[in-house]
C-alpha positions as CSV (number, residue, x, y, z in Angstrom):
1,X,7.0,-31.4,-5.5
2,X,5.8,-28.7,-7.9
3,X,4.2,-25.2,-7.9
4,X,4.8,-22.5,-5.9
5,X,4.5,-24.5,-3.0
6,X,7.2,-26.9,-4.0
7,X,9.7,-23.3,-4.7
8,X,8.6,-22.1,-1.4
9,X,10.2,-25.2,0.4
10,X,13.2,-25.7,-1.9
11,X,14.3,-21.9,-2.2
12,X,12.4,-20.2,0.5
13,X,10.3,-18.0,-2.2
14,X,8.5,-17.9,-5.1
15,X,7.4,-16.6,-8.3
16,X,4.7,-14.4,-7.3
17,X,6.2,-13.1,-3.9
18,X,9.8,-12.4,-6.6
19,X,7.3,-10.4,-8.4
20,X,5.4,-8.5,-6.3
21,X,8.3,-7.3,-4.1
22,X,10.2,-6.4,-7.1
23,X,7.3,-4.3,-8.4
24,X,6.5,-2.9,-5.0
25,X,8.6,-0.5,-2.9
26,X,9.7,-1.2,0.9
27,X,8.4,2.3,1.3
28,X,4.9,1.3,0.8
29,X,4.6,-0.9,4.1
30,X,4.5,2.7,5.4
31,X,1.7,3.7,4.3
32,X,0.5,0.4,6.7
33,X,1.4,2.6,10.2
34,X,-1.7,5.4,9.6
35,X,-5.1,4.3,11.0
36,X,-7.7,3.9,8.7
37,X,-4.7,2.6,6.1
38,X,-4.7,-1.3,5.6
39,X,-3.8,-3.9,3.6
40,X,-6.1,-3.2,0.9
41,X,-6.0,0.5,0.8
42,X,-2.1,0.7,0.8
43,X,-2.4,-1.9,-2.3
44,X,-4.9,0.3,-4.3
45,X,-3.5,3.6,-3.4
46,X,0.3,2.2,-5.4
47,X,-1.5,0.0,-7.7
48,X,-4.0,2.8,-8.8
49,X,-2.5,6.0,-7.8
50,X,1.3,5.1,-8.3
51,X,2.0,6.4,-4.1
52,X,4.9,4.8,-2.9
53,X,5.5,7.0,0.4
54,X,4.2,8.5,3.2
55,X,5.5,12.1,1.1
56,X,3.5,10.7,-2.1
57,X,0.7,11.0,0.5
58,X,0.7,13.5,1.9
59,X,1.3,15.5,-1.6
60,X,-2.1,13.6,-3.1
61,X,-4.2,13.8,0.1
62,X,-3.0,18.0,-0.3
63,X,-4.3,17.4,-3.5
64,X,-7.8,16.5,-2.8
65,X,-6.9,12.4,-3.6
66,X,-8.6,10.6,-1.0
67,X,-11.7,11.3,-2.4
68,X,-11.1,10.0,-5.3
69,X,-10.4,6.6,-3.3
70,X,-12.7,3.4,-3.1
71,X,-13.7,2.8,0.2
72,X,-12.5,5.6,2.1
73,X,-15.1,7.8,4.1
74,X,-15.0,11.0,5.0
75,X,-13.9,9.9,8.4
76,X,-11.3,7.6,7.2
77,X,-9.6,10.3,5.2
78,X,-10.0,13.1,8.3
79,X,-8.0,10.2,10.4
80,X,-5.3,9.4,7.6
81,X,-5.0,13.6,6.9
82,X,-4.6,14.0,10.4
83,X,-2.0,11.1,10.9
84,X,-0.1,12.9,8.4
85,X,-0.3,15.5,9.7
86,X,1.9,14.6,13.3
């Protein structure tokens, strides 16, 4: 069996999954627990802005950030400022 499929059931991972956890810190699934943060948003918010954190966050949303953000609202950012915020 080939392709990443084939890696999956021999070794129980893969290329692409090796990759993208090596390039991503466990500290970004954190960003996951604040509403109005998903999937997507987490991914853009490393990829593009380099945050890693929850502090990362909370120093670019002090910063104005979130409005420089793709598909955040103004009510999305008011519910991830005031997650931060607790």
């Amino acid at each position: 069996m080939g392709g990443e499929i084939g890696d999956l059931l021999e070794t129980n991972t893969f290329n692409a999954w090796e990759r993208l956890t090596a390039e991503t810190p466990a500290t970004v699934l954190d960003l996951l627990e604040l509403p109005g943060v998903g999937p997507k948003t987490a991914a853009t918010l490393h990829q593009t802005f380099k945050i890693a954190s929850l502090d990362d966050l909370r120093r670019f949303v002090a910063g104005g950030g979130l409005e420089m953000v793709d598909g955040i609202g103004p009510k999305t950012a008011d519910r991830i400022k005031h997650s931060l915020n607790r």
